[in-house]
Backbone as CSV, one residue per row, in Angstrom:
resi,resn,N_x,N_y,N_z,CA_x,CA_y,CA_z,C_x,C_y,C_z
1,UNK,22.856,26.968,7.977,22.098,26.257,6.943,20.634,26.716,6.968
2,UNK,20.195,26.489,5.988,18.536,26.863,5.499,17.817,26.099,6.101
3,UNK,16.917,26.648,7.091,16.112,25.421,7.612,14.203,25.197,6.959
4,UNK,13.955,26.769,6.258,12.715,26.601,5.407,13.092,27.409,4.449
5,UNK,12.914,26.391,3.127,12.677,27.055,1.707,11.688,27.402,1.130
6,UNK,11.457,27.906,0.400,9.836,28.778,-0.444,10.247,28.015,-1.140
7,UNK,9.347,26.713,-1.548,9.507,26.681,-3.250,8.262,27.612,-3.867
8,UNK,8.554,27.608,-5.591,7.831,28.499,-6.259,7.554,28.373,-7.466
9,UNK,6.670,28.143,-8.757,5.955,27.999,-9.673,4.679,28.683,-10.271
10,UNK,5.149,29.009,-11.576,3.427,29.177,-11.690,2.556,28.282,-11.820
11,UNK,1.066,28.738,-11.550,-0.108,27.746,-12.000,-0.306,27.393,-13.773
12,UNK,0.004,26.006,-13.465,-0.418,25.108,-14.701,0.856,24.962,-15.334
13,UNK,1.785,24.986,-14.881,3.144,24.798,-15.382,3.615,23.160,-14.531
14,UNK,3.521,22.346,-14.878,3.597,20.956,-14.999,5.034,20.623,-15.043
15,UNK,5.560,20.722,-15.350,6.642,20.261,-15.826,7.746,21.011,-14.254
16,UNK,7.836,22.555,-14.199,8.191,23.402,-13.273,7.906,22.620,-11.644
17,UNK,5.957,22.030,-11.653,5.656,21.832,-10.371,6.490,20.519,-10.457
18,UNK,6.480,19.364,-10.880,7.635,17.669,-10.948,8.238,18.545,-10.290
19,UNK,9.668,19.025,-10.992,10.762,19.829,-10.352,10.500,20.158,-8.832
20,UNK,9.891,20.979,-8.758,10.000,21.527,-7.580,9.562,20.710,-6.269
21,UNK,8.735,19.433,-6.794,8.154,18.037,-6.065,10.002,17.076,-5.705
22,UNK,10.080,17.431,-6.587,11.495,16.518,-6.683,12.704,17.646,-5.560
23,UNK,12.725,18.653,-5.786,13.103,19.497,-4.475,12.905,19.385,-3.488
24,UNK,11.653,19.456,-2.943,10.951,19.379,-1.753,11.247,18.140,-1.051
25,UNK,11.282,16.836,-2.119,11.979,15.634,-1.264,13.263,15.180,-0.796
26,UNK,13.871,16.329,-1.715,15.473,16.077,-1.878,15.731,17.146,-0.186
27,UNK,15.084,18.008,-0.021,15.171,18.772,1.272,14.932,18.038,2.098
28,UNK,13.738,17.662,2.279,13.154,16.599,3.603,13.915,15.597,3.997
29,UNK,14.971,15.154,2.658,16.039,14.066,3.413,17.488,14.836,4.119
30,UNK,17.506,16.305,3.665,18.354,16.719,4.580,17.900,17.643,5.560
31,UNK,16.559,17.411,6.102,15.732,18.076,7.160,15.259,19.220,7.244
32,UNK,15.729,19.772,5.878,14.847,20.906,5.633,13.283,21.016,5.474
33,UNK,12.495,22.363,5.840,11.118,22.144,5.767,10.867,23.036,4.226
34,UNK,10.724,22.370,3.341,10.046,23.204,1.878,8.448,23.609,2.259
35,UNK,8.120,24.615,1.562,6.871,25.075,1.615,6.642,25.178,0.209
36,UNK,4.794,25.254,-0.307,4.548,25.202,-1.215,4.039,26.086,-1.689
37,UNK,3.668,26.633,-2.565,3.250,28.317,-2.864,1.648,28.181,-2.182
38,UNK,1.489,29.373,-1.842,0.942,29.395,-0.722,0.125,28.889,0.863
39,UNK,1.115,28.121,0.874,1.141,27.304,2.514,1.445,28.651,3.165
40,UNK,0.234,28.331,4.297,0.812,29.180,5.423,2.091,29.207,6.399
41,UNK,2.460,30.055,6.564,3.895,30.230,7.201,4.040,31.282,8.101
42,UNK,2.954,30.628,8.868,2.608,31.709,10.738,3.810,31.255,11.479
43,UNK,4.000,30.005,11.398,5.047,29.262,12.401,6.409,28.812,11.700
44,UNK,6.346,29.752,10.060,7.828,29.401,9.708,8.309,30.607,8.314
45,UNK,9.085,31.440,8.545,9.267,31.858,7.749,10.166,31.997,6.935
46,UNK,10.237,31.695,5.621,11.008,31.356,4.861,12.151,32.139,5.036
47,UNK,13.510,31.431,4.288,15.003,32.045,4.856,15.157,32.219,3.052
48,UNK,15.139,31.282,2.108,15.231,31.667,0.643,14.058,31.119,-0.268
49,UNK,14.259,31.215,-1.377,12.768,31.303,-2.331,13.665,30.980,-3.743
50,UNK,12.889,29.467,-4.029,13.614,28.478,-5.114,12.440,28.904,-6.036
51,UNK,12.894,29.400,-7.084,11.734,29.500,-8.354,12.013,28.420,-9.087
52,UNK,10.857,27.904,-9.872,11.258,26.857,-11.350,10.142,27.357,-12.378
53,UNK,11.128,27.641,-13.528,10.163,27.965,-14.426,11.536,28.409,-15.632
54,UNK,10.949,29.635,-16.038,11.949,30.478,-16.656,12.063,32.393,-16.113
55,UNK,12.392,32.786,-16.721,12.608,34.245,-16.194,10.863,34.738,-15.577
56,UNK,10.341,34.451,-16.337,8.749,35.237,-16.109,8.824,34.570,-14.789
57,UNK,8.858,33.212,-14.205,8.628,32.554,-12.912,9.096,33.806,-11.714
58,UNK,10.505,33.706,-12.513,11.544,33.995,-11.346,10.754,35.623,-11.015
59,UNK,10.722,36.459,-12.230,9.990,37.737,-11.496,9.046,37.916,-10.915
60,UNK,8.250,36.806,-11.127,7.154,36.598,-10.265,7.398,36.087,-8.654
61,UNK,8.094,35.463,-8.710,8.877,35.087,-7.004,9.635,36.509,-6.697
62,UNK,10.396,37.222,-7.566,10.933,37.863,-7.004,10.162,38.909,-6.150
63,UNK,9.021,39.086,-6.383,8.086,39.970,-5.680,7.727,39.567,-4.466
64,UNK,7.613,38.033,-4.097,7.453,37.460,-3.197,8.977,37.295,-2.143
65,UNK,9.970,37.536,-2.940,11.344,37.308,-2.197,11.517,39.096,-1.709
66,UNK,11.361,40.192,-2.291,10.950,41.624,-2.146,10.458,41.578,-0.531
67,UNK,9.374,41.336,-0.821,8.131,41.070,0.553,9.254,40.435,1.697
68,UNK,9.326,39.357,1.826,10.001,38.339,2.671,11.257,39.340,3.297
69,UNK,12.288,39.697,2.379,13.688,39.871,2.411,14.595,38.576,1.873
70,UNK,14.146,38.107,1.407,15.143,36.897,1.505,15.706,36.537,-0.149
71,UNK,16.577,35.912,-0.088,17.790,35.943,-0.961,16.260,34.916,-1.968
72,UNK,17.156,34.824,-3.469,16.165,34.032,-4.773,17.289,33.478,-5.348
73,UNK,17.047,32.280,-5.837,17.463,31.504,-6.704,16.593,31.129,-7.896
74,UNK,16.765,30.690,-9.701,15.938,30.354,-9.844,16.741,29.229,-10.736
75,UNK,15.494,28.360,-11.250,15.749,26.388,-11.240,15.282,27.336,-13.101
76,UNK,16.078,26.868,-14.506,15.828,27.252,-15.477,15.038,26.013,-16.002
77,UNK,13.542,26.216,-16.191,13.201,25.234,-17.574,11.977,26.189,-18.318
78,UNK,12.253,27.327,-19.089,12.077,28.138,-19.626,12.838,27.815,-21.071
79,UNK,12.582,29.034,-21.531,13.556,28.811,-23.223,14.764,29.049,-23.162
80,UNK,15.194,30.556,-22.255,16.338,30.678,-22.139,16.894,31.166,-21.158
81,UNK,16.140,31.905,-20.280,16.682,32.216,-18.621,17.982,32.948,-18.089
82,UNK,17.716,34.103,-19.266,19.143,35.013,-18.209,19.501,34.940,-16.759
83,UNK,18.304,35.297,-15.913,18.206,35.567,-14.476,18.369,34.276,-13.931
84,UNK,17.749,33.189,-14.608,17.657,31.421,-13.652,19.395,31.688,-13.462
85,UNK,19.819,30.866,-12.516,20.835,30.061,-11.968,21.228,28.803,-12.226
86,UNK,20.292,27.959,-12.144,20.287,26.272,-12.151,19.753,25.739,-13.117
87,UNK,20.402,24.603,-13.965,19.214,23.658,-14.859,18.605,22.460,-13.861
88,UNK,17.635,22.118,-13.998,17.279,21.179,-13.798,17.997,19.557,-13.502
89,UNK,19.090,19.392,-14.514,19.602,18.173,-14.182,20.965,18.094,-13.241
90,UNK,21.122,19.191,-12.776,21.650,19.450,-11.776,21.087,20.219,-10.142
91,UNK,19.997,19.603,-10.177,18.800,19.870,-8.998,19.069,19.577,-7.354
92,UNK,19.985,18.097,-7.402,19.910,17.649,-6.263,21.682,18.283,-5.833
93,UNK,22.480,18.296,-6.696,23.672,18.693,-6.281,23.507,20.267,-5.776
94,UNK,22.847,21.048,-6.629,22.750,22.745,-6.279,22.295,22.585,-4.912
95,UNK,21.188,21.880,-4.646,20.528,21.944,-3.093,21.699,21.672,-2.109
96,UNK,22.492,20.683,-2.318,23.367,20.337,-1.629,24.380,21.388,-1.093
97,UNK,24.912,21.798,-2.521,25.670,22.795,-2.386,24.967,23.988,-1.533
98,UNK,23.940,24.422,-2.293,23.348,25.543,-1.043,22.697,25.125,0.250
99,UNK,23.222,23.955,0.271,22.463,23.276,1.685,24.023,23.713,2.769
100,UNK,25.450,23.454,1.903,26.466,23.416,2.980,27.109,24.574,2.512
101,UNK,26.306,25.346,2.230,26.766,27.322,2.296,27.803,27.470,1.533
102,UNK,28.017,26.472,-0.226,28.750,26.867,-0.765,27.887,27.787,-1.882
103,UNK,27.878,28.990,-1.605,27.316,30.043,-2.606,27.682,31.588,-2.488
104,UNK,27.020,32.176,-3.179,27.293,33.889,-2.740,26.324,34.380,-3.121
105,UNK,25.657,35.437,-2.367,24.331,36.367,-2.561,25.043,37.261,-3.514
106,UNK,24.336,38.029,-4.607,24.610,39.256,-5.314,23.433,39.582,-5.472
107,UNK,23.909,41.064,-4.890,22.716,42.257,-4.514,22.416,43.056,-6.016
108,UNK,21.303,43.115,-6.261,20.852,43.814,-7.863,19.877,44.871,-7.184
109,UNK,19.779,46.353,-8.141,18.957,47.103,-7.953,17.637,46.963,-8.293
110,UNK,16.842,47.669,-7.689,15.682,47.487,-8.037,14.859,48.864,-8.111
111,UNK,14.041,49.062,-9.337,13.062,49.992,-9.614,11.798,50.642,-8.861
112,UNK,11.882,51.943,-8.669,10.557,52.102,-7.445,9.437,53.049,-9.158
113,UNK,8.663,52.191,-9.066,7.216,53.099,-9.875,6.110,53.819,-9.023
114,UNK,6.206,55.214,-9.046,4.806,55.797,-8.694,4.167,56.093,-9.348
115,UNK,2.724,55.960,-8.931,1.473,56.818,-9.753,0.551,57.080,-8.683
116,UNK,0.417,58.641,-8.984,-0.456,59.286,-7.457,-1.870,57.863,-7.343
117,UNK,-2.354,57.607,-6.379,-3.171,57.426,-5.812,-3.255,55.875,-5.859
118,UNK,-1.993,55.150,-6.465,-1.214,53.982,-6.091,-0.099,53.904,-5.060
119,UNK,0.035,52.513,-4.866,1.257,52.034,-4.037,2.458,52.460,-4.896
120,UNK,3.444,52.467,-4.066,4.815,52.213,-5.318,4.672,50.535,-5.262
121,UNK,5.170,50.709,-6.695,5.385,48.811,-6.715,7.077,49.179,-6.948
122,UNK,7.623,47.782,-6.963,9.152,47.688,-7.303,9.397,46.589,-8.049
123,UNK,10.331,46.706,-9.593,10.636,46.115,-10.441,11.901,45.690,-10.297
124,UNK,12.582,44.373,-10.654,13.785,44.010,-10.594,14.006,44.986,-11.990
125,UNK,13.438,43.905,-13.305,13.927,44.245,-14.455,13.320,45.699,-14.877
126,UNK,12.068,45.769,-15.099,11.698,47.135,-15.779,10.039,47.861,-15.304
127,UNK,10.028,49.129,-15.748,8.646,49.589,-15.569,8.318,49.958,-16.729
128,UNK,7.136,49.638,-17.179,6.396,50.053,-18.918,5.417,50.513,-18.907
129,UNK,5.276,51.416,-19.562,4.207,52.379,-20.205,4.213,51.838,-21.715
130,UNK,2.766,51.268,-21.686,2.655,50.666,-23.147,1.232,51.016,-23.292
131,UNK,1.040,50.803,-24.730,-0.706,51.400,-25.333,-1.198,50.139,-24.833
132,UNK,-0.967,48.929,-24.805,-1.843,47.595,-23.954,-2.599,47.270,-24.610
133,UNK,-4.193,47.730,-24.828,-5.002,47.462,-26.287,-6.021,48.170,-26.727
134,UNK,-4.793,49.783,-26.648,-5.203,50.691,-27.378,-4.470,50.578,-28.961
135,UNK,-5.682,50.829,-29.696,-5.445,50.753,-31.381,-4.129,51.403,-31.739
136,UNK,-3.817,52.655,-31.411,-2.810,53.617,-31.762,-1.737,53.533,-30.884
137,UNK,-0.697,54.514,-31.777,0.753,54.545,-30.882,0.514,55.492,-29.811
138,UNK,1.121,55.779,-28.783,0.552,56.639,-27.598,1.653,58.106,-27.923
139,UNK,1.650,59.182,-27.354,2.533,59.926,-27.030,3.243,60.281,-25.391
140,UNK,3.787,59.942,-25.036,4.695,59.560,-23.775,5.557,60.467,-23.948
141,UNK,5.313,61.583,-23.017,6.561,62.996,-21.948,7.844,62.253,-21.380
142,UNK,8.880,62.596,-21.485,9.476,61.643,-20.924,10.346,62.684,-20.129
143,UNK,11.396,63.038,-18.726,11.606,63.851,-18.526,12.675,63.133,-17.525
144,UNK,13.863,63.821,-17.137,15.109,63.447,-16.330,15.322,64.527,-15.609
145,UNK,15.186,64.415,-14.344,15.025,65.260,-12.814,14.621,66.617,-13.357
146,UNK,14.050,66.513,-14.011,12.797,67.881,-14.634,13.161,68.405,-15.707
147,UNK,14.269,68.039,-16.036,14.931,68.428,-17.567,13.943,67.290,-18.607
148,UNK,13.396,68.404,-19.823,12.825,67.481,-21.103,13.406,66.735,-21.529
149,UNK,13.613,65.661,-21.613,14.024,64.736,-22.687,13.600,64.506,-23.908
150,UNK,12.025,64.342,-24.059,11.440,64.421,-25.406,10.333,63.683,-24.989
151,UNK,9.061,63.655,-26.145,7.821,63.244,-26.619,8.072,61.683,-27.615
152,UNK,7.474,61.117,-26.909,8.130,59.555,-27.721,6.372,59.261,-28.533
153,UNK,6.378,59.362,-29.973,5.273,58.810,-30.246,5.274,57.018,-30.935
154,UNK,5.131,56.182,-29.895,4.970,54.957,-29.627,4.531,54.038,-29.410
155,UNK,4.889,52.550,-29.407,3.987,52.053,-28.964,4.051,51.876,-27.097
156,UNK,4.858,52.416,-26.592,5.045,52.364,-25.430,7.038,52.751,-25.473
157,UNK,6.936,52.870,-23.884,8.204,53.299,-23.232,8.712,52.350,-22.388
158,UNK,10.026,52.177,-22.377,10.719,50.955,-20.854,11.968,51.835,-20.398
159,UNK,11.374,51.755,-18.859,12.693,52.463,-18.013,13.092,50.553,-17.469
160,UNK,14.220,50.323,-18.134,14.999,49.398,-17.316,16.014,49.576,-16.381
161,UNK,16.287,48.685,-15.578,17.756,48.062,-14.341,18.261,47.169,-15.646
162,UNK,20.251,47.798,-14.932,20.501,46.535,-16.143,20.655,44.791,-15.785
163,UNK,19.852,44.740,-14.741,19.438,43.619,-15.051,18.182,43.102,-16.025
164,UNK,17.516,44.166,-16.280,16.275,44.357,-17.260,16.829,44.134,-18.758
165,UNK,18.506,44.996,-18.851,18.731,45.091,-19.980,18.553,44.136,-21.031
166,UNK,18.828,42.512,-20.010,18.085,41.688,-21.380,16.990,40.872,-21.372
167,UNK,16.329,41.561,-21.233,14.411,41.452,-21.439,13.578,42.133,-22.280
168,UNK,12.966,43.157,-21.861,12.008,43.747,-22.582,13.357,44.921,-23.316
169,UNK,13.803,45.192,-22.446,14.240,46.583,-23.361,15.347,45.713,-24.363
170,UNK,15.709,44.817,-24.412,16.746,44.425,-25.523,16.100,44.134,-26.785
171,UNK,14.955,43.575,-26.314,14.113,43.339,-27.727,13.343,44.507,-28.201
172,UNK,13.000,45.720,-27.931,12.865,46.459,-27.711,14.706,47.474,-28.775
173,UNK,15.326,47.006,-28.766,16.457,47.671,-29.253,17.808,48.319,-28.097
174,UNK,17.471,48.145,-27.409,17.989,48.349,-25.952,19.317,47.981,-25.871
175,UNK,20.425,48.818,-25.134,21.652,47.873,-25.008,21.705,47.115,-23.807
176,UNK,22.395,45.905,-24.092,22.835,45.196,-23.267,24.134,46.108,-21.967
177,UNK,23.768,45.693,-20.736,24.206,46.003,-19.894,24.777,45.369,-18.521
178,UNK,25.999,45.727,-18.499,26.488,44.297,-16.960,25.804,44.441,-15.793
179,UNK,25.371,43.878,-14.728,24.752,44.146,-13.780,25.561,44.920,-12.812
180,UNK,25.357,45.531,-12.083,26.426,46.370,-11.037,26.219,47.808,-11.688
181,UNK,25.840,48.008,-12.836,26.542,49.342,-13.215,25.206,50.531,-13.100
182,UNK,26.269,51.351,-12.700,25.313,52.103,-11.801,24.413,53.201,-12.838
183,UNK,23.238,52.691,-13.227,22.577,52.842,-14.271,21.331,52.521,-14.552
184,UNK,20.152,53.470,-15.345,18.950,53.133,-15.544,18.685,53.218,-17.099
185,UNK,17.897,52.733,-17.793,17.700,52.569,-19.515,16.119,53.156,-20.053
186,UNK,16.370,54.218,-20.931,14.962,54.480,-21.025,15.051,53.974,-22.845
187,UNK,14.619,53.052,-23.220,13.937,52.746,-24.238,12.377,52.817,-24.448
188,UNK,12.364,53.401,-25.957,11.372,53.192,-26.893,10.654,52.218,-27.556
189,UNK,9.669,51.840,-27.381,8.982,50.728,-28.109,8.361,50.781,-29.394
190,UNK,8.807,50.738,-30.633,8.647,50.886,-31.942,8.237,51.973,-32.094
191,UNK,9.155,53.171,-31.839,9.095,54.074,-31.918,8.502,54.668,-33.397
192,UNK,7.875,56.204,-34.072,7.539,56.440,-34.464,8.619,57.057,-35.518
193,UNK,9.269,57.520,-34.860,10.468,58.438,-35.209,11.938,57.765,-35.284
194,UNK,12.641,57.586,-36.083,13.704,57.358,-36.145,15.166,58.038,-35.176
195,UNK,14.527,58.985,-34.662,15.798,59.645,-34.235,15.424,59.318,-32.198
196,UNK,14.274,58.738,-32.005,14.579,57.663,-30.535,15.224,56.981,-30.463
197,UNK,16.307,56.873,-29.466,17.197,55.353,-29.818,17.148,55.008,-27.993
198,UNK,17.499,54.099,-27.320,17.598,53.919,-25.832,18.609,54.507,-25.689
199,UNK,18.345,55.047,-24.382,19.454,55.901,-23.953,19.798,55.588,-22.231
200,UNK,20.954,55.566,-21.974,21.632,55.112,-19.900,21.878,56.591,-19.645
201,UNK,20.779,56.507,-18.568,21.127,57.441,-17.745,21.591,56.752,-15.979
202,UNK,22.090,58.290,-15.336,22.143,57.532,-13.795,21.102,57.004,-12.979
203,UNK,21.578,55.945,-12.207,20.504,55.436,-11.388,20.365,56.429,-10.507
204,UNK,20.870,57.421,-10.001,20.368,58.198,-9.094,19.336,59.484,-10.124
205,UNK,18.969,59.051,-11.211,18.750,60.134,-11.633,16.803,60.345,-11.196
206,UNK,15.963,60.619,-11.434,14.228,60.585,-11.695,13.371,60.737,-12.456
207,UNK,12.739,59.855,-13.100,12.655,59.524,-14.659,10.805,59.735,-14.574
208,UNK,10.346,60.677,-14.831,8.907,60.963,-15.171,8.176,60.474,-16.429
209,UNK,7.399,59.810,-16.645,6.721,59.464,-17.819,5.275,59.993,-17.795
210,UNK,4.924,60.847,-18.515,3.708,61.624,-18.967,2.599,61.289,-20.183
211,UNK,1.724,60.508,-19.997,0.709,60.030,-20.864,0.514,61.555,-21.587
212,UNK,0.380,62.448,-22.501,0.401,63.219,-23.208,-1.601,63.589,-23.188
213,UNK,-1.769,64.900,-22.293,-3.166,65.149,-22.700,-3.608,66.061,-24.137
214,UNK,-2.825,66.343,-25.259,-2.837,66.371,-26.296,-3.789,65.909,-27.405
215,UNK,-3.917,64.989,-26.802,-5.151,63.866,-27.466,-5.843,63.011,-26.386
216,UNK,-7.016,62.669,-26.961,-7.541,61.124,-26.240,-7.014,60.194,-26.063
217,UNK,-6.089,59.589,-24.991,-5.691,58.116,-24.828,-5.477,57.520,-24.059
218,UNK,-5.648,56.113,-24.360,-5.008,55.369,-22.570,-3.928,54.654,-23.102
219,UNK,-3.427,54.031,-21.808,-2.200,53.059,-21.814,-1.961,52.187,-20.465
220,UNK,-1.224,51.290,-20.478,-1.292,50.449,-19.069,0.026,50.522,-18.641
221,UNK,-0.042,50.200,-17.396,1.356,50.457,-16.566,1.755,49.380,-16.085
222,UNK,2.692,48.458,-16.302,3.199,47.394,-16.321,4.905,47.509,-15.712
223,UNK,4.552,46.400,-14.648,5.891,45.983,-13.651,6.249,44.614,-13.973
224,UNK,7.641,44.774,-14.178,7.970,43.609,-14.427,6.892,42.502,-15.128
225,UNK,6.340,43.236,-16.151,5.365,41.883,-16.536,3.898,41.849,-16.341
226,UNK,4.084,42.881,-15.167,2.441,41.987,-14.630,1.936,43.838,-14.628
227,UNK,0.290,43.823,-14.935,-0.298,44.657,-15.393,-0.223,45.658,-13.914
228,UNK,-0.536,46.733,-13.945,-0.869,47.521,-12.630,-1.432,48.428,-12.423
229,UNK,-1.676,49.057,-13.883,-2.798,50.591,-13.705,-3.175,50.425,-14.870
230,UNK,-3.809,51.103,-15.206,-4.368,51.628,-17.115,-4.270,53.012,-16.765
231,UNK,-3.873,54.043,-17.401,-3.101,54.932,-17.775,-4.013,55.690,-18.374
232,UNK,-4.643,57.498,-18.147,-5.055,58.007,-18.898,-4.550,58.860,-19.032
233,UNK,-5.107,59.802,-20.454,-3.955,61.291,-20.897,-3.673,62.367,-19.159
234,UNK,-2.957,62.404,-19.251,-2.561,63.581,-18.230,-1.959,62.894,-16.861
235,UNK,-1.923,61.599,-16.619,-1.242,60.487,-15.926,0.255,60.483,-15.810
236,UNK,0.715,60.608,-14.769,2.210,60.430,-14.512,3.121,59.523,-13.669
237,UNK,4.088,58.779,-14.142,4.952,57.960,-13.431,5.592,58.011,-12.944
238,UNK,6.084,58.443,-12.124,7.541,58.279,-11.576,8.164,57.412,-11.189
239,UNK,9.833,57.354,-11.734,10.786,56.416,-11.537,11.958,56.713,-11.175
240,UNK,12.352,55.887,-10.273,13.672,55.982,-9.373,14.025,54.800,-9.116
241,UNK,15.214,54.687,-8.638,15.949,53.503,-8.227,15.876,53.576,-6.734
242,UNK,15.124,52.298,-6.388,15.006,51.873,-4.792,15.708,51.986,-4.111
243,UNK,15.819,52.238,-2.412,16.928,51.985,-1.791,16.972,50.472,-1.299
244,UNK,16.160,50.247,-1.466,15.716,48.364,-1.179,16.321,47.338,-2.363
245,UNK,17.392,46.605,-2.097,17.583,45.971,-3.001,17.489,44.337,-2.988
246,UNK,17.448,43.200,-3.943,16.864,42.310,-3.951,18.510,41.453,-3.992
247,UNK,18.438,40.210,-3.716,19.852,39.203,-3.200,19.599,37.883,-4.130
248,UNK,20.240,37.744,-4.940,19.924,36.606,-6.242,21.383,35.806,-5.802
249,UNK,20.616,34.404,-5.505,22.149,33.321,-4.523,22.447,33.024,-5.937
250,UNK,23.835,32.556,-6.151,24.854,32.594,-6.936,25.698,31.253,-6.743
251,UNK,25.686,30.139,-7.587,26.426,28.973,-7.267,27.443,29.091,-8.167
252,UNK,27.565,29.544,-9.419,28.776,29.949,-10.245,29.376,31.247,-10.482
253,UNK,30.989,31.214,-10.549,31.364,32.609,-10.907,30.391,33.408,-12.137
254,UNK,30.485,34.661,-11.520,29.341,35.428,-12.032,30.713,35.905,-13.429
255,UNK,30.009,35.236,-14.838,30.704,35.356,-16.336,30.240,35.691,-17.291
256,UNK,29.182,37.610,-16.954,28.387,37.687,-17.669,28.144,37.772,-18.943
257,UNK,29.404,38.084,-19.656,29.274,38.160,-21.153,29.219,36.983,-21.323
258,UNK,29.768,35.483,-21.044,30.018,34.400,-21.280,28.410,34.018,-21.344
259,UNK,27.640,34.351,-20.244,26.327,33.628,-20.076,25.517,34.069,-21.721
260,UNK,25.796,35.960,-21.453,24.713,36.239,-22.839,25.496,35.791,-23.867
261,UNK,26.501,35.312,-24.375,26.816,34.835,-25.702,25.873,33.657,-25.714
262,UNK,26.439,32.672,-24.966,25.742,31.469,-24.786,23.880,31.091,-24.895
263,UNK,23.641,32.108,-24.353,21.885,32.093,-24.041,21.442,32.965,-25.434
264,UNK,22.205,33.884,-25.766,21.716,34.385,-27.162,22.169,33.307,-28.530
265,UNK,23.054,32.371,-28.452,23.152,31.869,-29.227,22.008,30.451,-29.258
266,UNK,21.675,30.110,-27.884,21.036,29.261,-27.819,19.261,29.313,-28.468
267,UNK,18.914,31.177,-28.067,17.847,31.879,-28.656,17.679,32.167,-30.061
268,UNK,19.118,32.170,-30.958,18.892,31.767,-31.943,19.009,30.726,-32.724
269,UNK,19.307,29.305,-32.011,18.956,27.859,-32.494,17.310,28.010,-32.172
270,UNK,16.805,28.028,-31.259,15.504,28.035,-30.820,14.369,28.618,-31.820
271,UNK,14.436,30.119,-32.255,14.240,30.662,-33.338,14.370,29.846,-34.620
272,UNK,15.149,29.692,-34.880,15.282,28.543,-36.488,14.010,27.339,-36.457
């Protein structure tokens, strides 16, 4: 059994922190020690990492579950929450359940981004090359283990995991993709040209993205969401699939088409 949990939230999300208040007590009566985003934890280190929010939460913990090693769950009160696990009104039973080890870890890949004279960071869902808030569409090299692929003139590029597939790159035009499959997604972001479409290549493959010195421009480099470089002409990315992979706990049979019918239909009541 779990003897310290991470809980996890963003700042100013109200509704997420209740929740996760209401966790933390529901643990303490079965002797677990919850921690709160950033409590120190010299003398305890977390075993899993409870997000509440919606997907943006959860990738944001997931960076913190990365770091740790430790398995993620996330609590859905977002709009629609591919990645969450749990609703909310089923809070105290899930704990339970993952309190008496009825669950299963499933291991998802994860994205390694370089840029010389950065860290690699690592993305569950995706790495982006986008113009950010440059006026114009950018031109982006795009290249597969040194073979050309093509010049994307855009508003940006997404190498997704198909767990990414339904995030940025789906809206984006992107196909949907089951998790497991051994595979990376390079979509176009309102592309210029009609004849870009997203395209799966292998996850073992190495996916270069080239800010184009052709012209004057910048662009920003974005992980999972969160900003990480600004990008100038002659700038290069590299992308690969990690050997480090991330453990998302699992309280229901995993029914993935079932979930995206459901969550896309729910996205378009929401929409109306």
């Amino acid at each position: 059994m779990f003897q310290t949990i991470q809980l996890f939230w963003l700042p100013n999300q109200r509704q997420a922190e209740a929740c996760a208040m209401e966790a933390a007590r529901i643990l303490l009566k079965h002797g677990v020690r919850p921690l709160l985003p950033g409590e120190a934890v010299k003398d305890a280190v977390p075993e899993l990492l409870l997000s509440f929010g919606g997907d943006g939460a959860l990738l944001a913990a997931a960076r913190e579950a990365i770091r740790w090693d430790i398995p993620l769950m996330g609590v859905n009160l977002g709009t629609v929450g591919f990645l969450t696990e749990e609703e909310p009104g089923r809070l105290e039973a899930a704990l339970e359940e993952i309190l008496s080890g009825r669950y299963t870890l499933e291991e998802r890949e994860l994205l390694e981004a370089e840029l010389p004279g950065h860290r690699p960071a690592l993305a569950l869902n995706d790495v982006v090359v986008s113009r950010g808030g440059y006026a114009r569409l950018i031109r982006v090299g795009c290249r597969v283990n040194g073979e050309e692929y093509g010049t994307f003139m855009a508003d940006g590029l997404i190498v997704a995991t198909p767990t990414g597939s339904t995030g940025y790159s789906l809206s984006a035009g992107g196909p949907i993709v089951e998790p497991g499959t051994d595979c990376m997604l390079i979509t176009p972001i309102c592309p210029h040209s009609l004849q870009h479409h997203s395209s799966v290549v292998s996850s073992r493959s190495e996916i270069r993205l080239t800010l184009q010195e052709d012209r004057v421009q910048s662009a920003l480099l974005q992980i999972d969401g969160q900003s990480m470089a600004n990008l100038h002409a002659g700038d290069e990315v590299t992308v690969r699939t990690s050997e480090q992979r991330i453990r998302l706990l699992r309280l229901h049979p995993s029914r993935f088409f079932t979930l995206i019918r459901r969550k896309l239909s729910e996205w378009g009541t929401i929409q109306q």
